[in-house]
PyMOL Python script that loads the backbone (N, CA, C, O; Angstrom):
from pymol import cmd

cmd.read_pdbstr("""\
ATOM      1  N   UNK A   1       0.844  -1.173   0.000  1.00  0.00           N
ATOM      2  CA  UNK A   1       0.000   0.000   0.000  1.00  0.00           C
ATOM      3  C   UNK A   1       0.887   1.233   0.000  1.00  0.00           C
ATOM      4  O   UNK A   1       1.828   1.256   0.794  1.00  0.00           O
ATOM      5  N   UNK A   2       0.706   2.122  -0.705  1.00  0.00           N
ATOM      6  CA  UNK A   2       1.492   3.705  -0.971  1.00  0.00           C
ATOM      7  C   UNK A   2       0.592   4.610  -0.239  1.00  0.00           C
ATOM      8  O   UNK A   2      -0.605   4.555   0.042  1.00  0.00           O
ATOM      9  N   UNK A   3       1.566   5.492  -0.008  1.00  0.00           N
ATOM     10  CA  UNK A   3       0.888   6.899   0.688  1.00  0.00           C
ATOM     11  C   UNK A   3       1.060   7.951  -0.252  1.00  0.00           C
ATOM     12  O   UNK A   3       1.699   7.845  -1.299  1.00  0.00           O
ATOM     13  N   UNK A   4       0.644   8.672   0.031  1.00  0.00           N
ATOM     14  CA  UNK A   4       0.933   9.748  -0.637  1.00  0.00           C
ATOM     15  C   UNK A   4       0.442  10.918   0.671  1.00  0.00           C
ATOM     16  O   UNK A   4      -0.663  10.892   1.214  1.00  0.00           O
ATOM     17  N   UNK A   5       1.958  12.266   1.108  1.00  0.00           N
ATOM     18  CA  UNK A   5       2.273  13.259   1.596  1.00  0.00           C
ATOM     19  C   UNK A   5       1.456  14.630   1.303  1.00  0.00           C
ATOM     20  O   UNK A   5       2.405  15.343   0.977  1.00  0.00           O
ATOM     21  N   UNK A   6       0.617  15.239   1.234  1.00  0.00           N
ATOM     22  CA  UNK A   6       0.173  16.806   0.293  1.00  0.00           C
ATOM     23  C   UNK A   6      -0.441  17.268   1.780  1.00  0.00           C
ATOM     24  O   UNK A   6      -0.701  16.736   2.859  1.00  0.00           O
ATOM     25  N   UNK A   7      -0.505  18.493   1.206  1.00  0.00           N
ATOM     26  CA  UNK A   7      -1.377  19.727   1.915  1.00  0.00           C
ATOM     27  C   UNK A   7      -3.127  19.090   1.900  1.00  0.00           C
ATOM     28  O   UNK A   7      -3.636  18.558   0.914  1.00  0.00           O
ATOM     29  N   UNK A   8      -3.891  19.330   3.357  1.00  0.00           N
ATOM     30  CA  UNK A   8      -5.032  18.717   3.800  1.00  0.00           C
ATOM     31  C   UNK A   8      -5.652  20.074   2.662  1.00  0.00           C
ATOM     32  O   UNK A   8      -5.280  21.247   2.637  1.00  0.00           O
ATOM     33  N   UNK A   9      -6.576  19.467   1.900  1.00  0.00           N
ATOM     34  CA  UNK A   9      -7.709  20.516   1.032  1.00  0.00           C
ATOM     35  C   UNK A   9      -8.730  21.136   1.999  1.00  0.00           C
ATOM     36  O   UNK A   9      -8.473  21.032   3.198  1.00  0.00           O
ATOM     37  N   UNK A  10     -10.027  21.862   1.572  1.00  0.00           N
ATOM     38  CA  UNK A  10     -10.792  21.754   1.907  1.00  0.00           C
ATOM     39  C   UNK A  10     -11.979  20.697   2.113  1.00  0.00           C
ATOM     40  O   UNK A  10     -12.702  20.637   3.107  1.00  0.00           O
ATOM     41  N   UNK A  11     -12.038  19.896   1.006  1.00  0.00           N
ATOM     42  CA  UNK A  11     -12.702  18.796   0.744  1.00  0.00           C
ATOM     43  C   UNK A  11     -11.875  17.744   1.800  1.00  0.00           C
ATOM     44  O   UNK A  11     -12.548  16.731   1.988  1.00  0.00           O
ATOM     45  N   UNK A  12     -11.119  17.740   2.227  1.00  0.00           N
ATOM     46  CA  UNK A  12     -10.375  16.351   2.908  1.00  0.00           C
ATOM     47  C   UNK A  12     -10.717  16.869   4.809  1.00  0.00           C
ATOM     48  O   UNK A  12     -10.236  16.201   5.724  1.00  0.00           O
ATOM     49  N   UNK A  13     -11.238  17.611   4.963  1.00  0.00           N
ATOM     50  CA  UNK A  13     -11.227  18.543   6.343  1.00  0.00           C
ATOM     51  C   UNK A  13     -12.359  17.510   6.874  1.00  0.00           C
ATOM     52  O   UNK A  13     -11.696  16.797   7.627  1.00  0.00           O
ATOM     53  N   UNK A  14     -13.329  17.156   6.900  1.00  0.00           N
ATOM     54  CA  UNK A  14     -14.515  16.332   7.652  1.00  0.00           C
ATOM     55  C   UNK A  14     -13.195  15.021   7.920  1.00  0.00           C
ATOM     56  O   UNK A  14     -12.623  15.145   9.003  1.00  0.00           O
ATOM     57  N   UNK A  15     -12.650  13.687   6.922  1.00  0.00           N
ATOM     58  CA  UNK A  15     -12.210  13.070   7.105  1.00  0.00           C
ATOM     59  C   UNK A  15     -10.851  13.503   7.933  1.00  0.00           C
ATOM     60  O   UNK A  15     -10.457  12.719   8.797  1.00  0.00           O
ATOM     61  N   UNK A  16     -10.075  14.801   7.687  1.00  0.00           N
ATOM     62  CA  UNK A  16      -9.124  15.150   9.110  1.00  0.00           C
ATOM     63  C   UNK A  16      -9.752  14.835  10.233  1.00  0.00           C
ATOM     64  O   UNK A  16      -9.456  13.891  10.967  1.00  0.00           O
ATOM     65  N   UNK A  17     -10.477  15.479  10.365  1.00  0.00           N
ATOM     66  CA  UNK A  17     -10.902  15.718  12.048  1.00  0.00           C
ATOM     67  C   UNK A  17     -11.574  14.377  12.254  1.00  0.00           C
ATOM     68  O   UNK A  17     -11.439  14.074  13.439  1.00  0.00           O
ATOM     69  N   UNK A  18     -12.248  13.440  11.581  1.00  0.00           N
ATOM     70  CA  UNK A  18     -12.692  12.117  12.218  1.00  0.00           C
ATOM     71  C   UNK A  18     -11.685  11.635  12.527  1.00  0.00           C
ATOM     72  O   UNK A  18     -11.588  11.313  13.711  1.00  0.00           O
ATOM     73  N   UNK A  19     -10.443  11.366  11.554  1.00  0.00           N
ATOM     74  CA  UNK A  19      -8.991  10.862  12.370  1.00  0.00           C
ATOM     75  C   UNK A  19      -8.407  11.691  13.462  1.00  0.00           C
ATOM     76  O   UNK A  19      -7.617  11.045  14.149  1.00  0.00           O
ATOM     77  N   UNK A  20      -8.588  13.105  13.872  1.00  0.00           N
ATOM     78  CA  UNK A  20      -7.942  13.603  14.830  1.00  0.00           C
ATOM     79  C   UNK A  20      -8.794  13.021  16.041  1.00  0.00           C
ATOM     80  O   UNK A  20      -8.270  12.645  17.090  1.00  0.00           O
ATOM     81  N   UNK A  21     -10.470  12.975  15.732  1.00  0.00           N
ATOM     82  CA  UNK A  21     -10.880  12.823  16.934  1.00  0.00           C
ATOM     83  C   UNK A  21     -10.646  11.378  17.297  1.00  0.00           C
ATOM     84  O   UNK A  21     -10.525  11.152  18.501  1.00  0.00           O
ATOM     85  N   UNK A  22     -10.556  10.303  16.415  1.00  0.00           N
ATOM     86  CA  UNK A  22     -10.379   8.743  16.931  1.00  0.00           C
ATOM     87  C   UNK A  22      -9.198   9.078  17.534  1.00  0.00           C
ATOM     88  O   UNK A  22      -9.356   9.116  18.754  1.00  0.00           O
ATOM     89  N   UNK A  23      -7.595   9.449  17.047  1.00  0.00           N
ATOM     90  CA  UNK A  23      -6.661   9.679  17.699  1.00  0.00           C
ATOM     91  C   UNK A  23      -6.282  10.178  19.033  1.00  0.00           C
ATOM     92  O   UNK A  23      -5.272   9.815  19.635  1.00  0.00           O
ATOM     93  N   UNK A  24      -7.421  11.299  19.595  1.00  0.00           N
ATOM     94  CA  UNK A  24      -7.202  11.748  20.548  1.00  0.00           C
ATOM     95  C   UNK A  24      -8.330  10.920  21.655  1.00  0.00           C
ATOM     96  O   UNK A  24      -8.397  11.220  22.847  1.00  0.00           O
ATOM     97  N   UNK A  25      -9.192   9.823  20.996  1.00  0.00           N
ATOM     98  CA  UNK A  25     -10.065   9.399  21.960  1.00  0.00           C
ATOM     99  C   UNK A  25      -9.184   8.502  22.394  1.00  0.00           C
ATOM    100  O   UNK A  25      -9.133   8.478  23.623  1.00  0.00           O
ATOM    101  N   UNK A  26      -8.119   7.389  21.596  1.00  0.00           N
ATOM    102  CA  UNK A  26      -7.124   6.888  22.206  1.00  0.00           C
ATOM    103  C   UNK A  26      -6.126   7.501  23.135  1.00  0.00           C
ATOM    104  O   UNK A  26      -5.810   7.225  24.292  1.00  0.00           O
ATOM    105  N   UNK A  27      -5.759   8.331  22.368  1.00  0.00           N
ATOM    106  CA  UNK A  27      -4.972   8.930  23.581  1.00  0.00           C
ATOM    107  C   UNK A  27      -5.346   9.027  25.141  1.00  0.00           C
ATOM    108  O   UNK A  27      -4.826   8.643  26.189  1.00  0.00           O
ATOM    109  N   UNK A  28      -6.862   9.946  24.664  1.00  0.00           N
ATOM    110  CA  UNK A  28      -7.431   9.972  25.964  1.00  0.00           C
ATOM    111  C   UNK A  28      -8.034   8.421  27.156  1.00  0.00           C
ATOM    112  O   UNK A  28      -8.249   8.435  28.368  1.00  0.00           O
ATOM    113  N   UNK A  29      -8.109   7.604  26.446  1.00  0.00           N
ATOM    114  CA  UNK A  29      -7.670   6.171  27.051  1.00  0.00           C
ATOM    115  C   UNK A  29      -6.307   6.003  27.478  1.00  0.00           C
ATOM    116  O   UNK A  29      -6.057   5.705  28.646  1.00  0.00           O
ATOM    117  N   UNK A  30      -5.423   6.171  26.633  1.00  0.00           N
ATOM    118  CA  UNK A  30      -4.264   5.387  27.301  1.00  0.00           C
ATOM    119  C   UNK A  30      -3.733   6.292  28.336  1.00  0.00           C
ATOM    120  O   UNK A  30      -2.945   5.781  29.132  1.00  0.00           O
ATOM    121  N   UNK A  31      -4.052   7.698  28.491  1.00  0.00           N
ATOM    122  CA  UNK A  31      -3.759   8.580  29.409  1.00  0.00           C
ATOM    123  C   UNK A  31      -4.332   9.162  30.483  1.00  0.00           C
ATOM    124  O   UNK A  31      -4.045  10.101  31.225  1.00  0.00           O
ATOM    125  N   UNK A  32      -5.173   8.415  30.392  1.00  0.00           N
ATOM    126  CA  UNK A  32      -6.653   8.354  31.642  1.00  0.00           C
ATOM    127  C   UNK A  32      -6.704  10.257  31.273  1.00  0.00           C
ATOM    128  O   UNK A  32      -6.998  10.837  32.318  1.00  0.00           O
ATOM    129  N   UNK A  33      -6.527  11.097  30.280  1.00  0.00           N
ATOM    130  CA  UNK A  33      -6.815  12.104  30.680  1.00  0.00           C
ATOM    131  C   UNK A  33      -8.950  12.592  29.885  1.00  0.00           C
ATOM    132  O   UNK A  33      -9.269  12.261  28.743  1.00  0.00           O
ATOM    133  N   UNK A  34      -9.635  13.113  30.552  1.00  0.00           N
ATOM    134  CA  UNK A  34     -10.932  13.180  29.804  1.00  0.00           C
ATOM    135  C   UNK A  34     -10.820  13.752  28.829  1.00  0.00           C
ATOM    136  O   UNK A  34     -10.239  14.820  28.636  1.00  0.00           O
ATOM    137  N   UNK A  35     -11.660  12.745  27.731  1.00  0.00           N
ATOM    138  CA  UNK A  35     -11.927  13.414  26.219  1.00  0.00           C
ATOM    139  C   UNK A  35     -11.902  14.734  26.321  1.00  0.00           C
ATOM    140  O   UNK A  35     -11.210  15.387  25.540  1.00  0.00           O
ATOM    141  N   UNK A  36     -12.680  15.359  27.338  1.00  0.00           N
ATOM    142  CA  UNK A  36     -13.831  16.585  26.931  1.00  0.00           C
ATOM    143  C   UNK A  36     -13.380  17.519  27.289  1.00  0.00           C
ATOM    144  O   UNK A  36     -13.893  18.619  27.086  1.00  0.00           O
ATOM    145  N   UNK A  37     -12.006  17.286  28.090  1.00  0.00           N
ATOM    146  CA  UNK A  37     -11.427  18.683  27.810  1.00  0.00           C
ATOM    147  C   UNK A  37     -10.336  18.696  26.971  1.00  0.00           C
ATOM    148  O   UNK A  37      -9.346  19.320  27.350  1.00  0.00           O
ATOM    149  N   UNK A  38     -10.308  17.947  25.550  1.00  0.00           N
ATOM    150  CA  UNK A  38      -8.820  18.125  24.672  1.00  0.00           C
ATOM    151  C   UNK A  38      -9.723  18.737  23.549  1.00  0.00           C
ATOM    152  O   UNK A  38     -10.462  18.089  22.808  1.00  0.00           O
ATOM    153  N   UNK A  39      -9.535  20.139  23.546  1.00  0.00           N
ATOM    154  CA  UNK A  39      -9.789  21.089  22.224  1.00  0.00           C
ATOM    155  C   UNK A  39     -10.218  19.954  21.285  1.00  0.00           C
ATOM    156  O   UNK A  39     -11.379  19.555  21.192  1.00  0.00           O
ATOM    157  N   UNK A  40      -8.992  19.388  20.479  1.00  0.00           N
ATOM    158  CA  UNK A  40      -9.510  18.756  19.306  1.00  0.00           C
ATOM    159  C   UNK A  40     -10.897  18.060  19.184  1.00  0.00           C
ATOM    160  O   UNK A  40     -11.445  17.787  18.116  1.00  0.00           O
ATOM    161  N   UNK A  41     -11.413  17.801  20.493  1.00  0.00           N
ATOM    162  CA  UNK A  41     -12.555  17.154  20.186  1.00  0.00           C
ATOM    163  C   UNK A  41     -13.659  17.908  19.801  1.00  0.00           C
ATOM    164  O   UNK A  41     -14.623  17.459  19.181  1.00  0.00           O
ATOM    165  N   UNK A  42     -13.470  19.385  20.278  1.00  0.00           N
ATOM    166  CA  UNK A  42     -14.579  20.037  20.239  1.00  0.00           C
ATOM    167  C   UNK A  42     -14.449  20.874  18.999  1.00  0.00           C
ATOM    168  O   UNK A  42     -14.957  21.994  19.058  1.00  0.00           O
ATOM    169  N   UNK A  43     -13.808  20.492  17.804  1.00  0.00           N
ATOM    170  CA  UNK A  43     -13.267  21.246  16.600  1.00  0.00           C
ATOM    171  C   UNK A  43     -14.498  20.708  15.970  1.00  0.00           C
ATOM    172  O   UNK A  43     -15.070  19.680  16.333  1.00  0.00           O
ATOM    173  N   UNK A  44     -15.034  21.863  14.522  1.00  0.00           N
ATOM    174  CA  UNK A  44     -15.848  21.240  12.895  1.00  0.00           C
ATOM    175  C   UNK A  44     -14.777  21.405  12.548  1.00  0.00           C
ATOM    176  O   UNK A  44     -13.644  21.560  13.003  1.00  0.00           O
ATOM    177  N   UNK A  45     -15.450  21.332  11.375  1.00  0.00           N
ATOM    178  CA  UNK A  45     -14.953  21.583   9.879  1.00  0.00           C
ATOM    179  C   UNK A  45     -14.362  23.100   9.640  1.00  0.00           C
ATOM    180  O   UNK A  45     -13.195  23.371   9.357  1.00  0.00           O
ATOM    181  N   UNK A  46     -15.343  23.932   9.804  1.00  0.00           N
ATOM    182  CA  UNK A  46     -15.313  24.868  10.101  1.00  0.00           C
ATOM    183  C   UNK A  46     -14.376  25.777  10.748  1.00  0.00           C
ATOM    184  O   UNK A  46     -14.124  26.953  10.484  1.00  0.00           O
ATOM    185  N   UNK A  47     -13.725  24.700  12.003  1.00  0.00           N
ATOM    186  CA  UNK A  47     -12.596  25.867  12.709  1.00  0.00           C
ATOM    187  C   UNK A  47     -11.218  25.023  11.783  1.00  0.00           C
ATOM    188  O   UNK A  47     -10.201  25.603  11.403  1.00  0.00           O
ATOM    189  N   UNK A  48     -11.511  23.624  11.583  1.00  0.00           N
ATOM    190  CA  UNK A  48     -10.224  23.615  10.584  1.00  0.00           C
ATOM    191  C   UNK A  48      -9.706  24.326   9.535  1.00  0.00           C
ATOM    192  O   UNK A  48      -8.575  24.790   9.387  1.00  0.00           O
ATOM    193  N   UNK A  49     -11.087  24.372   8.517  1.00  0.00           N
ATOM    194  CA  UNK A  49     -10.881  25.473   7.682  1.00  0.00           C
ATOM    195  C   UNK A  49     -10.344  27.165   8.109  1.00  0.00           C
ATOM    196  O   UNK A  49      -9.835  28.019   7.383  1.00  0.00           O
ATOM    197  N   UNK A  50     -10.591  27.195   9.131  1.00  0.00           N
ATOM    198  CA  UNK A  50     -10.116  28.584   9.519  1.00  0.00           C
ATOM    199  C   UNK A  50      -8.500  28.824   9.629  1.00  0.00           C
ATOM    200  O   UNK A  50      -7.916  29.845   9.268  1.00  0.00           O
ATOM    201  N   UNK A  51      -7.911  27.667  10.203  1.00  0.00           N
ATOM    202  CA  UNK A  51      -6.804  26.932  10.550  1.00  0.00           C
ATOM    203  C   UNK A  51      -6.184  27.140   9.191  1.00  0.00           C
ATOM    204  O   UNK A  51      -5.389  28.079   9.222  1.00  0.00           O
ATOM    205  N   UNK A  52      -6.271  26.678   8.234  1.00  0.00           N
ATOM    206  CA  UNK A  52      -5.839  26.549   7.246  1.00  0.00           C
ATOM    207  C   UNK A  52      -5.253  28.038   6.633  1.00  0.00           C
ATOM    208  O   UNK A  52      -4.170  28.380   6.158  1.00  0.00           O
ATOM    209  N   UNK A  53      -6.400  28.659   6.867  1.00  0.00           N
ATOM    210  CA  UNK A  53      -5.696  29.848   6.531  1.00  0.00           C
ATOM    211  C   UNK A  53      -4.612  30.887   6.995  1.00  0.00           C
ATOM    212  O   UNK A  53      -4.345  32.003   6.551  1.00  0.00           O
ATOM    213  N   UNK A  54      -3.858  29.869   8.450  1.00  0.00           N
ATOM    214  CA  UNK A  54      -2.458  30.497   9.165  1.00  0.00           C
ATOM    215  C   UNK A  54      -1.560  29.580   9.149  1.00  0.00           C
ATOM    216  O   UNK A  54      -0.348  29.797   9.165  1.00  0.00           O
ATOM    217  N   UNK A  55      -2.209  28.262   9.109  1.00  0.00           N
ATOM    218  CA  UNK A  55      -1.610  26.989   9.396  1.00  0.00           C
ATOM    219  C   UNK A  55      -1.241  26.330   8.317  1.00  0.00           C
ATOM    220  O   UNK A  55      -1.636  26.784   7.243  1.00  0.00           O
ATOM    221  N   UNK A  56      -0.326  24.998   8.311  1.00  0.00           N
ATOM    222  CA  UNK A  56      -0.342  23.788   7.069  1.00  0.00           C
ATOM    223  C   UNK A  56      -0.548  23.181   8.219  1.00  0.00           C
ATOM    224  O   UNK A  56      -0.153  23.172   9.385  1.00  0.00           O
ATOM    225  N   UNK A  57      -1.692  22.412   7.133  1.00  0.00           N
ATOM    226  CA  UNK A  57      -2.112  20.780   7.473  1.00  0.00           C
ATOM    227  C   UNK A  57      -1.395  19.874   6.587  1.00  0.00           C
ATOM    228  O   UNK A  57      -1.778  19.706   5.429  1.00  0.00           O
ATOM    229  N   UNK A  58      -0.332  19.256   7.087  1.00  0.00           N
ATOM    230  CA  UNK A  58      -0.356  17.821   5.821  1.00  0.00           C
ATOM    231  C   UNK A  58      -0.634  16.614   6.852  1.00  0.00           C
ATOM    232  O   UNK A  58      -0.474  16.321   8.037  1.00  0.00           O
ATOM    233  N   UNK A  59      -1.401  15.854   5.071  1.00  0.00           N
ATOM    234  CA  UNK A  59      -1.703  14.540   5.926  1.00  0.00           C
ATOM    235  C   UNK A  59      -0.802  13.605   4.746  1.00  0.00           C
ATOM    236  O   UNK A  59      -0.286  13.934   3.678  1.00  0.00           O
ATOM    237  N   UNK A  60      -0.883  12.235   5.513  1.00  0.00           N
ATOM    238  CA  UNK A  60      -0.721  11.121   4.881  1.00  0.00           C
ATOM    239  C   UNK A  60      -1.973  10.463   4.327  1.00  0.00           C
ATOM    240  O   UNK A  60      -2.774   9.945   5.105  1.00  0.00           O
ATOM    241  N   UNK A  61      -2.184  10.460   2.959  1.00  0.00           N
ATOM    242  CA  UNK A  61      -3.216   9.715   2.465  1.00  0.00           C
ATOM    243  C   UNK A  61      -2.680   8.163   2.155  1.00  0.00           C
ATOM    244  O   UNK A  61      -1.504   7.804   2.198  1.00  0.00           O
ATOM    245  N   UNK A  62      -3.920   7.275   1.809  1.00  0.00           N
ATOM    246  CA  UNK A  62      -3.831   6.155   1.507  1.00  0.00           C
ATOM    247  C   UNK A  62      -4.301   5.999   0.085  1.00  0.00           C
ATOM    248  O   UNK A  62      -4.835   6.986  -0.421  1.00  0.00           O
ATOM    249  N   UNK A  63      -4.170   4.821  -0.685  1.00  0.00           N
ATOM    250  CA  UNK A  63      -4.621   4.446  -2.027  1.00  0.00           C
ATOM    251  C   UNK A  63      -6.146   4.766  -2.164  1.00  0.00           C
ATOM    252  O   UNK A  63      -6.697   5.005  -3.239  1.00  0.00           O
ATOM    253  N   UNK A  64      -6.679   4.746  -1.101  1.00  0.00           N
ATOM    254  CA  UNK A  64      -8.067   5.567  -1.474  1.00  0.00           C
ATOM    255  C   UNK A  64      -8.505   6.527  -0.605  1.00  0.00           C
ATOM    256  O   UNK A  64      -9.430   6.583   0.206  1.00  0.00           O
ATOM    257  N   UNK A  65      -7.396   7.474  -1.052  1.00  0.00           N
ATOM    258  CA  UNK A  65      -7.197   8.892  -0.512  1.00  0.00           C
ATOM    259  C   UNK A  65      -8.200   9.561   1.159  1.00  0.00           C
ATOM    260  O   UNK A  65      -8.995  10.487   1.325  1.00  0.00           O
ATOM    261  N   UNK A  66      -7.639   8.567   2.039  1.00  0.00           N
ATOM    262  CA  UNK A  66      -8.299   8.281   3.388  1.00  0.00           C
ATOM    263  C   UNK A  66      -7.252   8.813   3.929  1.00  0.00           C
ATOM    264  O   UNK A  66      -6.171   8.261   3.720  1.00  0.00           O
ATOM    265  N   UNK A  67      -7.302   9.979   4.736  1.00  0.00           N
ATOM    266  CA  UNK A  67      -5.985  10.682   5.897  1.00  0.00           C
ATOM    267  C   UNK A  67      -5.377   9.261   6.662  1.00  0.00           C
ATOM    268  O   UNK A  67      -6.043   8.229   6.729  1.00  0.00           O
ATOM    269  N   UNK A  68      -4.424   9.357   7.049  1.00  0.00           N
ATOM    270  CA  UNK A  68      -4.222   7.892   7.740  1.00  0.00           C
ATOM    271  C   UNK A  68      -2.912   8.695   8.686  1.00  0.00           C
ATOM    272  O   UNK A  68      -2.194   7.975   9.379  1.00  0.00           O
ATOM    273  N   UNK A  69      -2.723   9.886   8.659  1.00  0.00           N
ATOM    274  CA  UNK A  69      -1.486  10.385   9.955  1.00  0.00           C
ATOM    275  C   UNK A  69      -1.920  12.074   9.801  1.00  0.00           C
ATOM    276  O   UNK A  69      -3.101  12.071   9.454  1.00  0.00           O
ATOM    277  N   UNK A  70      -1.592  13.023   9.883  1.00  0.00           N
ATOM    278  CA  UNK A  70      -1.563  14.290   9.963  1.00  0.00           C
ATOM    279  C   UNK A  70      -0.886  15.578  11.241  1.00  0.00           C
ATOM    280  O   UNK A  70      -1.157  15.818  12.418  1.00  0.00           O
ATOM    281  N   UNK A  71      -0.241  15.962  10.574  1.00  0.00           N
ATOM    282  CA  UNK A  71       0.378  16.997  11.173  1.00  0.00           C
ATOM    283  C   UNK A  71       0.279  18.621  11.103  1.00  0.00           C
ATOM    284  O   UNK A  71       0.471  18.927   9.926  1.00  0.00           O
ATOM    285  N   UNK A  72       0.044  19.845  11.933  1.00  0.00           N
ATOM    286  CA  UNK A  72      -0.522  20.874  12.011  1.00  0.00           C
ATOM    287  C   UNK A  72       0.812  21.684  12.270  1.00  0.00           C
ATOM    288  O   UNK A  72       1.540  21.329  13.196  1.00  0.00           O
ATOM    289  N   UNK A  73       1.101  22.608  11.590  1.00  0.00           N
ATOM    290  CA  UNK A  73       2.582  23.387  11.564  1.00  0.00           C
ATOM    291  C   UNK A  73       1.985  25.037  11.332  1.00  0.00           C
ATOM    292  O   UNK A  73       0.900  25.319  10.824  1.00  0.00           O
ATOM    293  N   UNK A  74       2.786  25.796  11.738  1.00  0.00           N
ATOM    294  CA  UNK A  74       2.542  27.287  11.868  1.00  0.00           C
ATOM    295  C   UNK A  74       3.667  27.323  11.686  1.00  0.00           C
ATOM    296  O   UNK A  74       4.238  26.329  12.133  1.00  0.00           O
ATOM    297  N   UNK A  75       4.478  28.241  11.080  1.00  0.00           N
ATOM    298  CA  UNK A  75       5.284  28.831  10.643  1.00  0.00           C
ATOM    299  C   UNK A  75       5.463  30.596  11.776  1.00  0.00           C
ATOM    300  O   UNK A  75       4.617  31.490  11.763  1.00  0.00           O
ATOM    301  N   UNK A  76       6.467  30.612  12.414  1.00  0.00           N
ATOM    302  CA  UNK A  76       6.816  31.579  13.412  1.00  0.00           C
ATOM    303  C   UNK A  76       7.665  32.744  12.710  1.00  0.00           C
ATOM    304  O   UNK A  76       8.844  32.444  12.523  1.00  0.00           O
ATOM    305  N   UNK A  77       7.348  33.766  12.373  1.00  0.00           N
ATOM    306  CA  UNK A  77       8.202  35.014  11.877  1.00  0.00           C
ATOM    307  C   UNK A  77       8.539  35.862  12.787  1.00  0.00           C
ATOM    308  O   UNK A  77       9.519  36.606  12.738  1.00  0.00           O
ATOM    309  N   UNK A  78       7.694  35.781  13.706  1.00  0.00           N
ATOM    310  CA  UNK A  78       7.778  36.869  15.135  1.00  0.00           C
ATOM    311  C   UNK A  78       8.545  36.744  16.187  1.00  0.00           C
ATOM    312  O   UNK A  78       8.592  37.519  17.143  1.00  0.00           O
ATOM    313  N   UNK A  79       9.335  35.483  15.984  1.00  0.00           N
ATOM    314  CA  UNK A  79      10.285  35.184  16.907  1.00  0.00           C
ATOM    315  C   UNK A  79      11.489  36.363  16.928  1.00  0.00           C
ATOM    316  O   UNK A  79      12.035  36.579  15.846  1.00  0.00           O
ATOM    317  N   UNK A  80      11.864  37.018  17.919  1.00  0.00           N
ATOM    318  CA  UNK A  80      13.002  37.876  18.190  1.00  0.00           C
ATOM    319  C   UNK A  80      14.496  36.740  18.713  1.00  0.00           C
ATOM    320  O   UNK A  80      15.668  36.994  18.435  1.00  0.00           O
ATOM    321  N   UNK A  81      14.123  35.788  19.325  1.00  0.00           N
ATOM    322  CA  UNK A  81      15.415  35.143  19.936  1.00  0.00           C
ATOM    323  C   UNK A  81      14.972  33.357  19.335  1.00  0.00           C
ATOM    324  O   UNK A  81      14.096  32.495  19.264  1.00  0.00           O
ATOM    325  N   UNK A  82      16.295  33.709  19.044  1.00  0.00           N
ATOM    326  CA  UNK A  82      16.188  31.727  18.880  1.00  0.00           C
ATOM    327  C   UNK A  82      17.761  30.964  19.269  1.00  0.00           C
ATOM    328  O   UNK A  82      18.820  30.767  18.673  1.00  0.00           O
ATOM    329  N   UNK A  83      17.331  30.752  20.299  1.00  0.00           N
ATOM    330  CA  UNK A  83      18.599  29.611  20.940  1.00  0.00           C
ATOM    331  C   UNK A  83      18.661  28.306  20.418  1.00  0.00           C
ATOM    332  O   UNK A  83      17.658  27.889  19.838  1.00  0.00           O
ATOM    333  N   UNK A  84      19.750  27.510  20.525  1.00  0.00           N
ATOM    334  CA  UNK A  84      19.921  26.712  19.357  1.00  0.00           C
ATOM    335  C   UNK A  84      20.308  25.569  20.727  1.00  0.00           C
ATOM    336  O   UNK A  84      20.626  24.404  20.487  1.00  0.00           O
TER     337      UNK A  84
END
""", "prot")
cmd.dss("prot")
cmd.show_as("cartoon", "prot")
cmd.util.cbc("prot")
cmd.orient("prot")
């Protein structure tokens, strides 16, 4: 099976967030911490799309273009100090 790497569309945003929320319902199992207070759960479509417009989303798609990993990056210009 191949993946394929790209920028999350608009059209791919409902299937993001069903994988963010299964992801974080595990989490929230294996970390005894409650669902209901981890933001991501309480995200639409809607605030992703908003996201998008400061943020990159890339996901990992599958052969029938199903998110299967995803990562959320902001890009920082406002930084004055950066220690190494």
């Amino acid at each position: 099976m191949g993946y394929t790497l790209r920028e999350a569309k608009y059209d791919d945003l409902a299937l993001v967030l069903d994988l963010t929320k299964s992801a974080m319902l595990s989490y929230s199992a294996d970390s005894g911490i409650d669902s209901s207070i981890l933001e991501s759960m309480h995200e639409r479509v809607d605030d992703l799309a908003l996201k998008l417009k400061t943020h990159t989303c890339l996901c990992f798609f599958d052969n029938d273009n199903r998110p299967v990993g995803t990562i959320t990056l902001i890009v920082r210009t406002d930084l004055k100090h950066f220690v190494f």
